[in-house]
C-alpha positions as CSV (number, residue, x, y, z in Angstrom):
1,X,103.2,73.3,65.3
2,X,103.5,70.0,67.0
3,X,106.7,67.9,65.8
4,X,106.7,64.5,64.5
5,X,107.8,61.7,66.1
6,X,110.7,59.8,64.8
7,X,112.0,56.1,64.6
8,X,115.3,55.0,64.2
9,X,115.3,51.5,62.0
10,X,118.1,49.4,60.9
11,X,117.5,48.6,57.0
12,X,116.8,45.4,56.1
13,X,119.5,45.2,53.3
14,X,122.6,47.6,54.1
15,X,122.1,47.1,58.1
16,X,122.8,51.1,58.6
17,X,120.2,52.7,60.8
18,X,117.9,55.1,59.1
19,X,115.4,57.8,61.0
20,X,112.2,58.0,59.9
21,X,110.0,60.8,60.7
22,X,106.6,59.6,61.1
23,X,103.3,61.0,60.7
24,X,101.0,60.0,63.4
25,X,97.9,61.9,62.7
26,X,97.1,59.6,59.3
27,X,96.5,56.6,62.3
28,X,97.7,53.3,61.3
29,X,99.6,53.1,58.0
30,X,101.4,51.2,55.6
31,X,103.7,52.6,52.9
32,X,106.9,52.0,51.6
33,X,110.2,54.5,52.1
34,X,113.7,54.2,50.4
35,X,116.9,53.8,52.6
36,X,118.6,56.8,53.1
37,X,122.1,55.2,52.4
38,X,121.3,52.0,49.9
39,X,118.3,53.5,48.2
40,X,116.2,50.2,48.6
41,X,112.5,50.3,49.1
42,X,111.7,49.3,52.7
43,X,108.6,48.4,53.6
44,X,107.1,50.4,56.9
45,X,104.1,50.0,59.0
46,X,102.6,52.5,61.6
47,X,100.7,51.8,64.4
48,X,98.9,54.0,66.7
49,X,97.4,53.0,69.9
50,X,94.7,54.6,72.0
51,X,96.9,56.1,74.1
52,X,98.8,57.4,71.1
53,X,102.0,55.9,71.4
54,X,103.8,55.1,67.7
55,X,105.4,51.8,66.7
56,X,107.0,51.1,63.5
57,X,108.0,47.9,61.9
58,X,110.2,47.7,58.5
59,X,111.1,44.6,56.2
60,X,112.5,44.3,53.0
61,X,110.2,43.4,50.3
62,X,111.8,40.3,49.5
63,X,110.8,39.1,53.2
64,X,107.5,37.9,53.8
């Protein structure tokens, strides 16, 4: 079995960097994941391009 890619992120409100494993098969995503040290709901969104490469981008939810 193929393993998932990961992403290292800082949070938005503690500033620690979090990895998130990511699920690339679902295509382009959005969801929302709690910080691993602060417990606050960050929100995520995947990207998948043709070629298959992953990005991730997280913001609080207080940012717009």
């Amino acid at each position: 079995m193929p393993h998932l890619p990961t992403a290292d992120i800082a949070c938005p409100y503690c500033g620690e960097t979090i990895t998130l494993v990511v699920d690339d098969s679902a295509g382009d995503q959005r969801y929302v994941e709690d910080c691993h040290v602060c417990c606050r709901p960050i929100e995520v969104r995947v990207s998948v391009d043709d070629d298959g490469m992953v990005a991730v981008d997280a913001w609080g939810q207080d940012e717009a």
